[in-house]
C-alpha positions in Angstrom: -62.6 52.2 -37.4 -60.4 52.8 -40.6 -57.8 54.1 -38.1 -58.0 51.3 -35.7 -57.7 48.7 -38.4 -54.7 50.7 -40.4 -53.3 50.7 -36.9 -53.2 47.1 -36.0 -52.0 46.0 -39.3 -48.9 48.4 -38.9 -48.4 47.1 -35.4 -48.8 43.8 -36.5 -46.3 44.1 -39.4 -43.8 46.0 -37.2 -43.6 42.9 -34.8 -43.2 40.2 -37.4 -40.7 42.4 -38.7 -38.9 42.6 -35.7 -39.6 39.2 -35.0 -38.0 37.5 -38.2 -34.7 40.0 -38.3 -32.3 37.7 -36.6 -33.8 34.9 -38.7 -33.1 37.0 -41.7 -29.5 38.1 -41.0 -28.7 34.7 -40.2 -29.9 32.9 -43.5 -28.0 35.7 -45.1 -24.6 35.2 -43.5 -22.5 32.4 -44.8 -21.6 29.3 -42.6 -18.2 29.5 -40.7 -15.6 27.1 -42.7 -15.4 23.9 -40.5 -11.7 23.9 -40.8 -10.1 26.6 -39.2 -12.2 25.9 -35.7 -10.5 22.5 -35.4 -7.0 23.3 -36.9 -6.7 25.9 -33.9 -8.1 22.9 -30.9 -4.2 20.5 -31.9 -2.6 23.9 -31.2 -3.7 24.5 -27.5 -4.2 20.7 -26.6 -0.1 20.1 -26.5 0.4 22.8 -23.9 -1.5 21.6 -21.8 0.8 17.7 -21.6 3.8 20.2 -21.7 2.9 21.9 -18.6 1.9 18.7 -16.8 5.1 17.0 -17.4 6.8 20.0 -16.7 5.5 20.0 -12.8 6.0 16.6 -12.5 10.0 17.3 -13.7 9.6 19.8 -10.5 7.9 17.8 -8.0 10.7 14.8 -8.5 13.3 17.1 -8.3 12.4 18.8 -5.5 11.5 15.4 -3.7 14.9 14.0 -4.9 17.0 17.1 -3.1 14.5 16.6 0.0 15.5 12.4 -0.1 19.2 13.6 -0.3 18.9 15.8 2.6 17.5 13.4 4.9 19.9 10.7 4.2 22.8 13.4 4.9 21.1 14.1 7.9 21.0 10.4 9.2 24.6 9.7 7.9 25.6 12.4 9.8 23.8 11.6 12.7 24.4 8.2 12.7 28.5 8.8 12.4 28.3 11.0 15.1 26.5 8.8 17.3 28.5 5.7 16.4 32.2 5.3 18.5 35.3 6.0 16.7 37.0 2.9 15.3 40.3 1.7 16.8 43.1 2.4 15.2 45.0 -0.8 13.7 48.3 -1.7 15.3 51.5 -1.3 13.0 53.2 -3.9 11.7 56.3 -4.8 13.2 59.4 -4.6 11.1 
């Protein structure tokens, strides 16, 4: 019965032990300083307007060359569809 009871308790002491470790460790660590978390959030938060403005740059490039094309395209068709001017008659001297 001795055994039984020496038993239990060790069981039972094994398991709270186990139990409360984490709880332990982390009432032994210090806290994290606050202020290097948010000093390093600024840093990566401006990239990410940089790269926005960036594509935009791109995109209304792009769509200005494709606007220039097509009106070359139309002047060109539109001169080649239209009849050649007549030439003015010289002046007499």
């Amino acid at each position: 019965m001795i055994s039984q009871i020496a038993r239990l308790s060790t069981a039972a002491i094994l398991t709270a032990t186990i139990a409360l470790s984490p709880v332990v460790v982390m009432a032994a660590d210090p806290a994290p300083a606050p202020a290097p978390a948010p000093a390093a959030a600024p840093a990566a938060a401006p990239a990410a307007p940089e790269q926005a403005t960036e594509k935009k740059a791109k995109k209304t490039k792009k769509a200005d060359k494709k606007a220039k094309k097509k009106s070359k395209k139309k002047a060109k068709a539109a001169a080649a569809s239209a009849p050649a001017p007549a030439p003015a008659p010289a002046p007499a001297q």
